[in-house]
KOLMI-688977 format. One record per residue: residue number from 1; y, x, z of N, C-alpha, C, O in turn. Coordinates in steps of 0.02 Angstrom, whole numbers, plus 50000, padded with zeros to 5 digits. Example, Ala and Ser with C-alpha at 12.3 -4.5 7.8 and 13.67 -1.06 7.14 Angstrom:
2
   num      nY      nX      nZ     caY     caX     caZ      cY      cX      cZ      oY      oX      oZ
     1   49716   50660   50390   49775   50615   50390   49835   50660   50390   49834   50712   50423
     2   49888   50642   50354   49947   50684   50357   50002   50645   50394   50057   50670   50402
***
This chain:
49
   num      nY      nX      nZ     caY     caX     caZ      cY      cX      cZ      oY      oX      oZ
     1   49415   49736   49236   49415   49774   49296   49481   49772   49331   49528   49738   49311
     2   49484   49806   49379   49554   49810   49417   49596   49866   49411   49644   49882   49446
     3   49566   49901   49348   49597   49967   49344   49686   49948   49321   49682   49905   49278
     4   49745   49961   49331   49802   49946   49310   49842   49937   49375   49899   49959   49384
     5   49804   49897   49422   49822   49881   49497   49884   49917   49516   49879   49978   49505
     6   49933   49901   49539   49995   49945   49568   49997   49933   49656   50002   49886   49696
     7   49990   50021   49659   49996   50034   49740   50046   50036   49761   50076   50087   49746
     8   50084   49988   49803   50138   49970   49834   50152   49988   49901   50124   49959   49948
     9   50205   50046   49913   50222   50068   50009   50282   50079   50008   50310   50128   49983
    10   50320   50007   50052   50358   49993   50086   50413   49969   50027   50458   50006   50009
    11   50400   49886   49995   50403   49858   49936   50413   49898   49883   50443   49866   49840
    12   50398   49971   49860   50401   50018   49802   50354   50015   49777   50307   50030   49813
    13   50336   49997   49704   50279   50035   49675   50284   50106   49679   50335   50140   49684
    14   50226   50122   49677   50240   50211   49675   50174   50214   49653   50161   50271   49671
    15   50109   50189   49620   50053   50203   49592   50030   50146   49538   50039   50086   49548
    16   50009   50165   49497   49947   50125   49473   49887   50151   49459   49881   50207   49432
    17   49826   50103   49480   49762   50118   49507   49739   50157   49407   49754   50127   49356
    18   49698   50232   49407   49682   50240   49364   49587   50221   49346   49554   50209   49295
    19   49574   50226   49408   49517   50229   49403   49478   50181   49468   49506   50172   49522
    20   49415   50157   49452   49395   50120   49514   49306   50097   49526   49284   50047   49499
    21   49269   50134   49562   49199   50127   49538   49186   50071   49612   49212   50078   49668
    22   49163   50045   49601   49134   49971   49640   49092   50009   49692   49032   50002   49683
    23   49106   50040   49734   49057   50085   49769   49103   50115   49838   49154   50148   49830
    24   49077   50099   49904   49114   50099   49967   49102   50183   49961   49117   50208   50015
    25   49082   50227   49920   49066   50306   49933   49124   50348   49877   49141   50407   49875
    26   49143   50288   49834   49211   50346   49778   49260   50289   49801   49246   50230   49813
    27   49314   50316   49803   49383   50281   49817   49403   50282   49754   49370   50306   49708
    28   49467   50251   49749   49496   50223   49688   49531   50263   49678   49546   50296   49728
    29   49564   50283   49613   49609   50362   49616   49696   50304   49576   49700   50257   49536
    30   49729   50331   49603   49812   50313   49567   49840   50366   49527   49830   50424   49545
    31   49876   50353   49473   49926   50402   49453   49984   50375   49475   49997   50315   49471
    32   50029   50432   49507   50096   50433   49529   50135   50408   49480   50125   50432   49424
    33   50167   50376   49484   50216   50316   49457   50290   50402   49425   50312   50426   49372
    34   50298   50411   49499   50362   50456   49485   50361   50512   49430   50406   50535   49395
    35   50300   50522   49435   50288   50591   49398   50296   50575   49310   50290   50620   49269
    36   50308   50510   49293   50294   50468   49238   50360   50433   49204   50358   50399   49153
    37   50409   50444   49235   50485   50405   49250   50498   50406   49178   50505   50355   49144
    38   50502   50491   49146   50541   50515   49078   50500   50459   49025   50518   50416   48984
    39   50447   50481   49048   50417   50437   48963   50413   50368   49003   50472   50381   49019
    40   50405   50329   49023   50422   50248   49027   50470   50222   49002   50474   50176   48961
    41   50528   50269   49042   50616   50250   49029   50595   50260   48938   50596   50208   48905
    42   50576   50328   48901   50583   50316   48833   50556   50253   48810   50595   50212   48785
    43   50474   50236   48818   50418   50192   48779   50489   50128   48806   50522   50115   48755
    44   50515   50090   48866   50549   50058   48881   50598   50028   48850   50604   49969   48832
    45   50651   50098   48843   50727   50099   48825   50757   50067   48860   50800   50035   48830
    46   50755   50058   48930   50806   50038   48964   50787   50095   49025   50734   50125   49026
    47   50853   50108   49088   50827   50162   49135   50789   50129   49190   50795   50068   49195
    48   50757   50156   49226   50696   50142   49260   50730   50194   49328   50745   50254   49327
    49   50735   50151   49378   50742   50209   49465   50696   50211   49504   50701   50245   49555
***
């Protein structure tokens, strides 16, 4: 599927797609990238801006 997809505005990621039903009546939902910074930078170990 395409679920993973990263929503990109104004060359920033700032989403990746969580969810996505093949259907012009549900839109695709993102989780906010920012809200996520602390635990990446950990799972990572390097810093993340």
């Amino acid at each position: 599927g395409d679920s993973g997809s990263v929503l990109v505005c104004n060359g920033v990621a700032v989403g990746i797609q969580s969810t996505m039903i093949p259907h012009p009546d549900y839109p695709a939902t993102f989780t906010k990238i920012a809200d996520h910074v602390d635990f990446i930078d950990g799972v990572l170990k390097i810093p993340v801006e």
